[in-house]
N, C-alpha and C positions, 0 to 999 in steps of 0.2 A: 656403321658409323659409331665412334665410340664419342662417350660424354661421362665426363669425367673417372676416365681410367674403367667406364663399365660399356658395354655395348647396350644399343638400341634396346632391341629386343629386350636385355635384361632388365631395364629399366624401364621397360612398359611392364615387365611379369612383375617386378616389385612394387610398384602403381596398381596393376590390378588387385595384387595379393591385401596391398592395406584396404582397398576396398569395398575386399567382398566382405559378407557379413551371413551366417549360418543361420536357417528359419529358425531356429531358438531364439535368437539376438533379436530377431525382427521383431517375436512377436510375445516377447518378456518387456514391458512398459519399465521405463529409465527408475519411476520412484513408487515402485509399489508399498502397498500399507500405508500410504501417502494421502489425506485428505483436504481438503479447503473450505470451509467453512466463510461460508460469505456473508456481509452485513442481510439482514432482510432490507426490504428497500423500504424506504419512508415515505409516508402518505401523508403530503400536507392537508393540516384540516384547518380552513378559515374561519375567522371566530364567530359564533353565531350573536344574532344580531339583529335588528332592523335593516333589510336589504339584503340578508343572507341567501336568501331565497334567488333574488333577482341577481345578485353575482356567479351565481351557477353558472348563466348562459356563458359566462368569459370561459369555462374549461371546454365549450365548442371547438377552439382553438390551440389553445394553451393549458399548462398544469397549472395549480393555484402555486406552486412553489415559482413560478416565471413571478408570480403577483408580489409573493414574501418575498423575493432575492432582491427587488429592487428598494428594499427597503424602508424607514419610514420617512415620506415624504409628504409638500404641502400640500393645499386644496388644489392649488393653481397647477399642478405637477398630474395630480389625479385627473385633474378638468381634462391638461393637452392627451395625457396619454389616453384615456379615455374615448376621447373625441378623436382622434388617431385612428384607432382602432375599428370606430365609425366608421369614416372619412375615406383612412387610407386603402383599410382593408377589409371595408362593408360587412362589419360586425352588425349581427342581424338585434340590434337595441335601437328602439323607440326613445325619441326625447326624453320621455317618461322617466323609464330605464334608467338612462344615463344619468340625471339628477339622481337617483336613488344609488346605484351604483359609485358616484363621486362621493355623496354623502358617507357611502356604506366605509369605502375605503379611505376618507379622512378622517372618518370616527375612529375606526380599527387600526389603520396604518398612516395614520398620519403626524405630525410632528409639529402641530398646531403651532404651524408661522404658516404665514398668507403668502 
């Protein structure tokens, strides 16, 4: 069978020929001398405090940067999520806790509107 003016045949040997590749090729890396140098990674550190202590227990679950990303919000915002966390997903805080906890994070992170 011919394809476009060449036979079968030939036109599998020209297919296989781009294909193959010589154990040099294989085992010469594409961009040697070539390095990357990556950020180190950053370790959010919470601000120490009254309560600094008792907000530890939130990294059981989460990093404190889940805590910083949400930004500064109000008491009321600290209270739900807080109590969420309780509630939703029986974060192991005592009433106790969580008042000191809400305090901790409207003192530090909060944007004192109610």
């Amino acid at each position: 069978m011919k394809i476009i003016g060449i036979t079968q045949s030939l036109a599998i040997s020209f297919l296989l020929a781009s294909l193959s590749v010589t154990a040099e090729d294989a085992a010469t890396p594409p961009f040697t001398g070539k390095t990357i140098d990556f950020p180190k990674a950053y370790v959010y550190q919470m601000q120490k405090g009254e309560g600094y202590e008792t907000i530890q227990k939130c990294s059981i679950c989460h990093s404190f940067g889940y805590i910083l990303n949400q930004g500064k919000q109000n008491r009321s915002f600290w209270e739900h999520e807080t109590h969420k966390m309780i509630e939703a997903y029986k974060a192991p805080i005592s009433p106790e806790e969580e008042k000191v906890i809400v305090n901790y994070l409207a003192k530090f992170y909060g944007n004192d509107k109610k």
